[in-house]
Each structure stands twice: as structure tokens, then as C-alpha cells.
C-alpha positions in Angstrom: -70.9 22.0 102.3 -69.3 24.2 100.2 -71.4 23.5 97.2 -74.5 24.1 99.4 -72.7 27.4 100.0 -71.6 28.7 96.4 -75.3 27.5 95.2 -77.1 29.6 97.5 -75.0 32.8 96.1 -74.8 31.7 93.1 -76.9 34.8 91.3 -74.4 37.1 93.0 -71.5 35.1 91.8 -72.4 35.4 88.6 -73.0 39.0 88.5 -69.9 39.5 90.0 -67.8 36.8 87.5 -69.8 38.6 84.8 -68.4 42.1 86.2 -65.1 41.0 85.9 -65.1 39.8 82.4 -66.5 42.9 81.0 -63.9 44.8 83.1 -61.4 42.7 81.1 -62.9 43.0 77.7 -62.7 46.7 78.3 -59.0 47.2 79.4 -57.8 44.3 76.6 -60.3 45.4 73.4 -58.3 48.5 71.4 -62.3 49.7 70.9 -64.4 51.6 73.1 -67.1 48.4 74.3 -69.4 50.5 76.5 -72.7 50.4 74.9 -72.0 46.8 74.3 -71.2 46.7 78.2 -73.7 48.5 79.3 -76.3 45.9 77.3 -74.9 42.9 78.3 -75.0 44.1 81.8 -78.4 45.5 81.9 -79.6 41.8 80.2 -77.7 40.0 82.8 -80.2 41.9 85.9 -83.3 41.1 84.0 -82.2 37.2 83.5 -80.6 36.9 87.5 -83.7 39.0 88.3 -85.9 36.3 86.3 -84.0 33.6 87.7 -84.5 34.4 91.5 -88.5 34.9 91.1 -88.8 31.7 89.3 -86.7 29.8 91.2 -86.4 30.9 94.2 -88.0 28.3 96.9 -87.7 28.7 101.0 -85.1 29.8 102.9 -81.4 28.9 102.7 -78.3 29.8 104.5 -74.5 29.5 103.1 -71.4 30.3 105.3 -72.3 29.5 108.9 -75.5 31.6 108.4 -73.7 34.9 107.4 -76.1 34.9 104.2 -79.9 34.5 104.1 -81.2 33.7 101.3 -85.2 33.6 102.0 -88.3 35.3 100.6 -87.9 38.8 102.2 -84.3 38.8 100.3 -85.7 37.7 96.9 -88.1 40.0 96.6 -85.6 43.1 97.5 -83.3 41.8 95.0 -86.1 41.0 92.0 -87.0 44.9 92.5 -83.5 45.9 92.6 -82.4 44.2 89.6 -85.0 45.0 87.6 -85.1 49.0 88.6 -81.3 48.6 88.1 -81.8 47.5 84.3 -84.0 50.1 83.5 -82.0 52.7 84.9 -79.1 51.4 82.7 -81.1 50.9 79.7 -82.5 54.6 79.6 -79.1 55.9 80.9 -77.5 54.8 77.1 -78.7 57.9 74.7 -77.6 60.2 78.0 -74.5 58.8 78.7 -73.4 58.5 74.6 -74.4 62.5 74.4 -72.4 63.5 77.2 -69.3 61.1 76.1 -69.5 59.0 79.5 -70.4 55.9 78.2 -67.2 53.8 79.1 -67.5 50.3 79.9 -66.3 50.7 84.3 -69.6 52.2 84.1 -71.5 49.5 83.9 -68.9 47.5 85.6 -69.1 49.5 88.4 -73.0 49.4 88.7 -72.7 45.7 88.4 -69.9 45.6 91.5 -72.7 48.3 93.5 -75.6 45.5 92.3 -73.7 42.5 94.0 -73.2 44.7 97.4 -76.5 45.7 97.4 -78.0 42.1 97.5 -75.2 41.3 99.9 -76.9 43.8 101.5 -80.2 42.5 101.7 -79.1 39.1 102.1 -76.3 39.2 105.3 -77.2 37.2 108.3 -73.8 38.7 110.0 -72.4 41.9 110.8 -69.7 41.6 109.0 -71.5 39.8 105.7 -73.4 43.4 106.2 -70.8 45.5 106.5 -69.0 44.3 103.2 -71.7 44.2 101.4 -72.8 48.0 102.1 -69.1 48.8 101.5 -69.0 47.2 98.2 -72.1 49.1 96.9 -71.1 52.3 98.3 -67.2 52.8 96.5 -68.9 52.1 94.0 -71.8 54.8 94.2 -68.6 56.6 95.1 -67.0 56.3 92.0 -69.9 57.1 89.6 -71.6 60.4 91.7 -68.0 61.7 90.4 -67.7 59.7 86.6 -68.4 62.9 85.0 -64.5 64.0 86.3 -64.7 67.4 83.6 -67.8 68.8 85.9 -66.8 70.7 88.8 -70.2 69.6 90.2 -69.7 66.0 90.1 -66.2 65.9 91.2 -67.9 67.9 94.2 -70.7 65.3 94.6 -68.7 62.2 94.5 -66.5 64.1 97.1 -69.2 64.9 99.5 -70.5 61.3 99.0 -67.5 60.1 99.8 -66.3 62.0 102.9 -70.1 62.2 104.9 -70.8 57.9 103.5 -67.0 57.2 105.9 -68.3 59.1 108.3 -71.6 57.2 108.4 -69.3 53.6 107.9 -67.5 54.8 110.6 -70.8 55.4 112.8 -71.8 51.8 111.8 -69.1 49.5 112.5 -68.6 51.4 115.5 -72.0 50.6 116.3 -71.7 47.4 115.3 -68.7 47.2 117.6 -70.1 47.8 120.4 -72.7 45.3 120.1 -70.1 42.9 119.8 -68.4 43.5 122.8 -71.7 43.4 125.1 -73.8 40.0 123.2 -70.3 38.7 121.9 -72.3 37.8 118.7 -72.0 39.2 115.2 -74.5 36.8 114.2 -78.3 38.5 113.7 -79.8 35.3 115.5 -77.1 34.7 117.9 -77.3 38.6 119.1 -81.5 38.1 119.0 -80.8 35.5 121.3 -78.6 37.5 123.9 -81.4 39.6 123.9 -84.3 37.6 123.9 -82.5 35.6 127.3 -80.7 39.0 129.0 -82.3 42.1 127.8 -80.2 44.5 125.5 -77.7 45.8 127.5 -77.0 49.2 127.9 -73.6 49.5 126.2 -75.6 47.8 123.5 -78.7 50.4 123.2 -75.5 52.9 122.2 -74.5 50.7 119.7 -78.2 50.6 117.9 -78.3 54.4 118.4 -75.5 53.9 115.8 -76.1 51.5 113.7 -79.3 53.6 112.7 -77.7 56.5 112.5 -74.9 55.1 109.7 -78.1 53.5 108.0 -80.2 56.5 107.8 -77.7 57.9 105.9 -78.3 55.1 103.4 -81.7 55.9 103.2 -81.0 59.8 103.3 -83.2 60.2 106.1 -83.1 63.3 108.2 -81.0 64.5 109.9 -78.5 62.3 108.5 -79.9 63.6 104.5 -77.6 66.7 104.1 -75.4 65.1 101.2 -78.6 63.7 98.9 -79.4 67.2 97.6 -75.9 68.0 96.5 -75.1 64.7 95.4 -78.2 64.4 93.3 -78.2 67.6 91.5 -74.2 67.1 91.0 -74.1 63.4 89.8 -74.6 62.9 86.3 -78.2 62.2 85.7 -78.4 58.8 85.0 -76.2 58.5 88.2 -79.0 60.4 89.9 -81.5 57.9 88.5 -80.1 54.8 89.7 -79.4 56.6 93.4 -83.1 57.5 93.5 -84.5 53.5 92.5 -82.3 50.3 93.9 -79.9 51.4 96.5 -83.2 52.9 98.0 -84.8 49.6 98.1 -81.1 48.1 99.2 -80.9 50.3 102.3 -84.3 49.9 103.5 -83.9 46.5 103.4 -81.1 46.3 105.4 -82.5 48.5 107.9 -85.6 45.9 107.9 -83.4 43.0 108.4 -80.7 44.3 110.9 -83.5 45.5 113.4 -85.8 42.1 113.2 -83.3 39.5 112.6 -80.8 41.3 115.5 -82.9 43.3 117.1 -86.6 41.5 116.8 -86.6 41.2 120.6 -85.7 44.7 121.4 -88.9 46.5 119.3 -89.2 49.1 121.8 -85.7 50.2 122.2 -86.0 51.0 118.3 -89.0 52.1 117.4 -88.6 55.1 119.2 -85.7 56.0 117.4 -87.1 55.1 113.4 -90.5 57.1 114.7 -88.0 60.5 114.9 -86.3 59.4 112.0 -89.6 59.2 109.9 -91.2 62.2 111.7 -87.9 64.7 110.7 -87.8 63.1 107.0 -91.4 63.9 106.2 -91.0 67.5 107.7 -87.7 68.1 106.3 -88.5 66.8 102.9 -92.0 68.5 102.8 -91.2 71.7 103.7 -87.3 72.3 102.2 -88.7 71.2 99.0 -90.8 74.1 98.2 -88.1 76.6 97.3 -86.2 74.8 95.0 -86.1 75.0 91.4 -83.9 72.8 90.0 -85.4 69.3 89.4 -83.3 67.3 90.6 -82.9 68.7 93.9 -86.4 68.8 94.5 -86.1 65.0 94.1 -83.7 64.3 96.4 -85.9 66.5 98.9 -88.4 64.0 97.3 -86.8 60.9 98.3 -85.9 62.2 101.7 -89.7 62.4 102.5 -90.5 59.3 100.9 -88.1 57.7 102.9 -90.0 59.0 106.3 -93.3 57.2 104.8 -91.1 54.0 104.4 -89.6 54.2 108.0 -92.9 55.1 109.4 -94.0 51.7 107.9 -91.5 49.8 109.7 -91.7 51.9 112.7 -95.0 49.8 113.7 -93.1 47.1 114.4 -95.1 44.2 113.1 -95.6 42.1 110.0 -97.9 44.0 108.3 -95.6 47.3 108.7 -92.4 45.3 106.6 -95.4 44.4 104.5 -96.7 47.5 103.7 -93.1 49.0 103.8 -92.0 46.8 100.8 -95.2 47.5 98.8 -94.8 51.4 99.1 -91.0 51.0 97.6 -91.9 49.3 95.3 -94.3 51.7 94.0 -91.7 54.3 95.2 -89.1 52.9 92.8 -91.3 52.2 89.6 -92.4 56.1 90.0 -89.4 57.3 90.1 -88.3 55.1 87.0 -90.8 56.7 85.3 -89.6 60.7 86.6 -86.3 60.2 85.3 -87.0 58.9 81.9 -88.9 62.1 82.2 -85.7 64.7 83.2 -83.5 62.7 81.1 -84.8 64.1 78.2 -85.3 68.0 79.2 -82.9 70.0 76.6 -83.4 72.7 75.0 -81.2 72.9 71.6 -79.5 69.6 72.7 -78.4 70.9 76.0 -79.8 69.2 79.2 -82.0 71.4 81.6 -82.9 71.2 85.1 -84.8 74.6 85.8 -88.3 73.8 87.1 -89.6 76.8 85.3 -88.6 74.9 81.9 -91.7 72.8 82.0 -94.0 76.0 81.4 -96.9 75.1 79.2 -95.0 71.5 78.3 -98.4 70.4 77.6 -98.7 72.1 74.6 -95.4 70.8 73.4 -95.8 67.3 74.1 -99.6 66.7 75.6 -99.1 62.7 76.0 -95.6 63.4 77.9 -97.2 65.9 80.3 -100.1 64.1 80.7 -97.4 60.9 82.0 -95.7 63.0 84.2 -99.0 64.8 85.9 -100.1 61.1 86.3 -96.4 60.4 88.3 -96.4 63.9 90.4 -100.0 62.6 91.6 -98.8 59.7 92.4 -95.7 60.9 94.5 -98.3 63.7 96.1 -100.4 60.6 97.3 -103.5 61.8 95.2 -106.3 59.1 94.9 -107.3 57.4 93.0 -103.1 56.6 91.8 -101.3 53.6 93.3 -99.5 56.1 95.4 -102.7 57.2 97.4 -102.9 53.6 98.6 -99.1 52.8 99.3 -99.0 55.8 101.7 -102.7 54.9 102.7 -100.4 50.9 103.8 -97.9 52.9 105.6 -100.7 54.9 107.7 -102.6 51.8 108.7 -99.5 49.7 109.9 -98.9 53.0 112.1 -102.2 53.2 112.9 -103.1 49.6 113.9 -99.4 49.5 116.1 -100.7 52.5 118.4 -98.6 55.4 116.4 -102.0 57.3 115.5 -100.5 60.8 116.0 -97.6 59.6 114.1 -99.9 58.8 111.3 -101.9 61.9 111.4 -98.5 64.1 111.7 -97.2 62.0 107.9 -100.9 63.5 106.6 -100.1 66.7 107.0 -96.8 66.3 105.7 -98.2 64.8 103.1 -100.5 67.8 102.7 -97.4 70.4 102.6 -95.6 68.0 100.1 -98.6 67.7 97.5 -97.5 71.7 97.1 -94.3 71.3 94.6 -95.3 68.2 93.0 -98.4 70.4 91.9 -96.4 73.3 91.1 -94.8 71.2 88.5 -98.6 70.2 87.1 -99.3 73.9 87.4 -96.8 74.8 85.0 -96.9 72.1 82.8 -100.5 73.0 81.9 -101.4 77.3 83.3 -97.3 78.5 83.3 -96.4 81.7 81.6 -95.2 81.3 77.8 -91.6 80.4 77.7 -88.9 79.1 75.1 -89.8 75.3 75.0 -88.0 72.2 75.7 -87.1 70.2 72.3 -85.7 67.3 73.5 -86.3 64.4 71.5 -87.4 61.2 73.9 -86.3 57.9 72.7 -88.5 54.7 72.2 -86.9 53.2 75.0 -87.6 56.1 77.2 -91.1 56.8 76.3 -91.8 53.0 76.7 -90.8 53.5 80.6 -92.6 56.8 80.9 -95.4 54.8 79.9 -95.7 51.6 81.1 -94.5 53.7 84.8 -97.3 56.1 84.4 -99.8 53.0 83.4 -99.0 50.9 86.5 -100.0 53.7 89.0 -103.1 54.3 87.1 -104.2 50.2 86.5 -102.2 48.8 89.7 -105.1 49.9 91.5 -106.6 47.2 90.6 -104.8 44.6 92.5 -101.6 45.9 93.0 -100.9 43.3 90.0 -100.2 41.0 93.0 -97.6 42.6 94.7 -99.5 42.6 98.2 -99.1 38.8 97.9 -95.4 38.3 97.3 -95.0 41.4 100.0 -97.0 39.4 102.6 -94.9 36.3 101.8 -91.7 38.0 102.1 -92.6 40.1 106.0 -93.4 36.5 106.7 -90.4 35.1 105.9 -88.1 37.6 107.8 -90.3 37.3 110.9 -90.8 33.4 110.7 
């Protein structure tokens, strides 16, 4: 039994053994090891990320059903993997610049890894709530690793202080929910419901439980610490915020509300269509003004993330379907973004100032031309890959009765297309201004790239992602 158990986690075991190693080398080596770290670590989620897609087969459980280890979890944990080791790859010339690169860096993204596809993976409350908790100290930890910056002392601070409030709203959730199905179990509380109804003192305890996950997913009204945290976090830190913990968190929104909460669909959806109605607004429209990069894509991801819940707002297969396809596009864009701002300096000092990127195109045409290819992409412009993720999201809506939800996301859609082609504007009609120099590494202009080339030839098929999607909404609701 217990070797049933410890081979079904056995990719998180391994990421975890392998996090504890390096932690070792570090503290015992008289020599800084972070770039070696970093590398090993970044090769480590390729291979596990490898691993699962090749070998994963059916569904599995370990530990009384407290971990799932199925199709729906295999893909969220291939994308989260892979996004992670990009981020960590193109984080290197950054982090070596700025004097960050220690080897708890790495470490620590390793530790946030192995929560995040406990995460995606818990069958049980409580497999959940450790698994969110070990990902989140450590998001803790590196929103405030630059500790000489008043700004990211201040981000990891507000992380940390608004992400126990939202824990706290959780487990009390969770709590409640307990005491009226006396279940922690997904199915055995599915099963309450499914024979009694979801009893009242357990519709509060939803209420919560989405509340303390929308602030994983930073969407509104629970989003006020993702501008602050993203413009003060280092930017690498910014980077990895904006790709896996995304996909983590809107995974374990997916699988908390259909594995526990499959027979309650109404009692939900109401909430998740507010959630996605404020998120498109609020990230639409407080966008406009700003003018420092980063912030504008946290506002970014905040609307994104209303697309996403609007997806699973419907309800049905083919909403988790079309959710996972539209972050994954949402994740590979934003790859491609910040190898972008990761390499704005002028005279080897970073810049964030929007206004920066006036007449890049003369600078560097084939660099502009990428990012323009992105920004349409995140506006939803066709003929990109990002016209027809949102164009998923819209028909799951549409086809579960949400029409006038579906309309209201195209107008949002509408106001949004405004600052991502304000940056295009700039980049090729701005006023004369001193230019960026940054140099971009191989590495970095490799993921600009191949990120930019994926929206543009993924229109194709999707390069079979629609597939492996529709395989893993089966598997959840199966």
C-alpha cells in the first residue's frame, strides 16, 4: 500500500528530495552555487515535466484518496513545470546583475513547485490546504528576496499579511463544511450533497472557500495586493507570479468546486459569474492609467483571470476545457512579455516606464515586432491564438445560458485592447526619446521568439492542445 502510495507522488518527491539537497549544497559549499542551483533546478522541471506527459496513464489515488493523480492534474502540472523552467532560465542574467542569485532561490521555487502540484493534485481538504500553504511562504519569501529594496520588502509584506488573511478565509470555509457534510474528502462531501442538498451552514462555507481562492487567482475584489506585489517583487519574481501559480490556482479552483462541489453547480456559479464579471471590469478599466509596466500586468492578469473564471463559470466539460486551453495560451504569452521587460535598461539600469518603449521599433525592429505580436495576442486580436482562447471561453458561456455574461467579457475585452495598443502605439508612432540599450540574451530572445511564433502558427491546431485539454475536463468530471 504504501508503495502504491509513494509511486503515485513520486515526481513530487523527487522535486522536493532534490530541493533539499541543493539547500544543503548551498549552506555546506564555502562557494556561492546559485547559477549552478538555479540550472540543476530548472533541468529537474523540464525532465519531471517530461516524465509525467510520457508516462502518465489513468487515474491514481495514494493516501486514502487525499491525492489525485489523473489527467486533469497532469496536464496542470506539465504547464506548470515547464513555465516554471523558463521563468528560472531567463531569470539567470537578471538575477546575476542585480546580485540575487543565491541558491534558496531556486530552492525556494522548487519548495513553491511541489505545493503547487499538491495543489492541483489534493483529493482532501486538508491535502489542499497544505499544499496551497507550501507554495504560498514560499511566494512569500521571494516577493521580498530583494531585502535592500524598500519596495520588495513592502511587496513580500503585503503578500504576506492580505495571503493569511485569505488562508484564514479558506480554512474557515473549509471548516465549516466539515462541520455540516462531516467530510473533508472531495467525493465523500459530493456525496453529502448529491443525497442531502448543501446545507445552509455549508453554502457559507463555499462563499469562503472562493473568496480565499480568488485571491490566488487575484480576482477582483479580492486583487488589491497583485499590483503592488508585482511592480515591488523583483522581476523575475514577477515573472514566475504571472505564469505557474496562475495555472496552480485555477486549477484548484476547478477541482475544489467539481470534485466537492459537482452537485452543487448552481450554488456556485453564481458566485464565479461576479467574480469574472468584476475582474474583467476592474482589470479593463484600472489599467488604462498606469504607466509602469509591470503594474499594468498585474491589472493584466486580473482581467485574464475573469476570462478564465468566466470559462468555468458554465459549468460543464467543455467550460474546464476551454478554461485550461486559454491558460495555457495565457501562460506561454506572458513567458514571452517578460523575457521582453527583463531586458528594458537603459545604461545597464532596469526600466519600467511605459513611455520607454517610444519608437523601440527603430532600435530593435524584430524585438518590437515580437512584442506587438504578444500585446495582440493578450488584446484578443484575430487572427493570434489569443483571439480564439477568449473566442473558447465565450462559447462555453454562451452554450451554458450566460449570453449576457459573454457579451459583457466583449466589451471588456474592447476597453482592454486600449493599453495593450498604447504600448504598440508607442513602440512604432511615439515621440523621440532616449532609447533603451539593453542587450537581450540568446536565451531570452529564444523565448521571445518561439512565444511570439506559437500565437502566430498555434492557429493552426492549437499544436494539439485542444486534445490533451478535452482529455483532462474529462478526467475531472468522469
Amino acid at each position: 500500500m504504501i508503495g502504491n502510495d509513494i509511486s503515485v507522488i513520486l515526481p513530487e518527491l523527487v522535486i522536493a528530495g532534490a530541493a533539499m539537497m541543493v539547500l544543503m549544497w548551498g549552506v555546506f559549499v564555502k562557494r556561492e552555487v546559485g547559477p549552478q542551483a538555479l540550472w540543476l533546478i530548472a533541468l529537474l522541471f523540464i525532465g519531471a515535466g517530461g516524465w509525467i506527459a510520457l508516462t502518465g496513464r489513468g487515474s491514481d489515488t495514494a493516501f486514502g484518496g487525499m491525492f489525485v493523480n489523473d489527467a486533469f492534474s497532469r496536464f496542470a502540472k506539465v504547464t506548470m513545470l515547464w513555465s516554471g523552467a523558463a521563468v528560472l532560465l531567463m531569470s539567470k542574467e537578471y538575477l546575476m546583475r542585480a546580485k540575487l542569485l543565491k541558491f534558496e532561490f531556486p530552492v525556494l521555487v522548487a519548495l513553491a513547485m511541489v505545493g503547487m502540484m499538491m495543489m492541483v493534485s489534493a483529493g482532501d481538504m486538508m491535502a489542499l490546504y497544505m499544499g496551497l500553504e507550501l507554495q504560498a511562504l514560499s511566494l512569500y519569501i521571494i516577493a521580498a528576496f530583494n531585502r535592500d529594496s524598500l519596495r520588495s520588502s513592502e511587496a513580500g509584506l503585503k503578500y504576506f499579511v492580505l495571503g493569511a488573511l485569505s488562508s484564514g478565509l479558506l480554512l474557515y470555509g473549509m471548516s465549516l463544511v466539515y462541520g455540516y457534510t462531516g467530510a473533508t474528502g472531495f467525493a465523500e462531501i459530493n456525496q453529502v450533497i448529491e443525497a442531502e442538498g448543501l446545507p445552509i451552514g455549508a453554502v457559507f462555507g463555499l462563499v469562503f472557500i472562493v473568496s480565499g481562492m480568488a485571491f490566488k487567482v487575484s480576482a477582483a475584489p479580492f486583487h488589491m495586493w497583485t499590483p503592488d506585489v508585482y511592480e515591488g517583487s523583483p522581476t523575475p519574481v514577477t515573472a514566475l507570479f504571472a505564469t505557474a501559480p496562475k495555472m496552480a490556482a485555477a486549477a484548484m479552483i476547478t477541482r475544489i468546486l467539481f470534485d466537492a462541489f459537482g452537485g452543487a453547480i448552481s450554488d456556485w456559479q453564481q458566485i464565479l459569474v461576479l467574480l469574472a464579471l468584476l475582474s474583467m471590469y476592474i482589470g479593463a478599466i484600472a489599467a488604462i492609467g498606469q504607466t509602469n509596466i509591470k503594474r499594468l500586468m498585474a491589472y493584466s492578469s486580473i482581467g485574464h483571470m475573469g476570462f478564465a473564471l468566466m470559462g468555468l463559470a458554465a459549468g460543464t466539460e467543455l467550460g474546464v476545457q476551454n478554461m485550461l486551453i486559454y491558460m495555457v495560451v495565457y501562460v506561454a504569452t506572458n513567458i514571452g512579455v517578460f523575457a521582453f521587460i527583463l531586458n528594458m535598461e537603459k545604461d545597464g539600469r532596469a526600466v519600467t516606464d511605459i513611455s520607454a518603449l517610444s519608437l523601440y521599433s527603430k532600435v530593435a525592429p524584430g524585438r518590437a515586432l515580437a512584442l506587438l505580436v504578444l500585446m495582440f495576442s493578450l488584446a484578443g486580436i484575430p487572427p493570434l491564438v489569443g483571439f480564439f482562447a477568449k473566442l473558447y471561453v465565450l462559447q462555453a458561456a454562451f452554450d451554458a445560458g450566460l449570453a449576457w455574461l459573454a457579451i459583457a467579457a466583449v466589451i471588456a475585452s474592447v476597453i482592454s485592447a486600449y493599453y495593450y495598443l498604447r504600448i504598440v502605439y508607442l513602440m512604432y508612432f511615439g515621440e523621440p526619446v532616449d532609447a533603451l540599450n539593453g542587450k537581450m540574451p540568446v536565451l531570452h530572445l529564444g523565448l521571445l521568439t518561439v512565444s511570439s511564433a506559437i500565437l502566430v502558427f498555434g492557429i493552426v491546431n492549437l499544436f494539439g492542445l485542444e486534445g490533451y485539454a478535452a482529455n483532462a475536463a474529462a478526467a475531472l468530471l468522469g
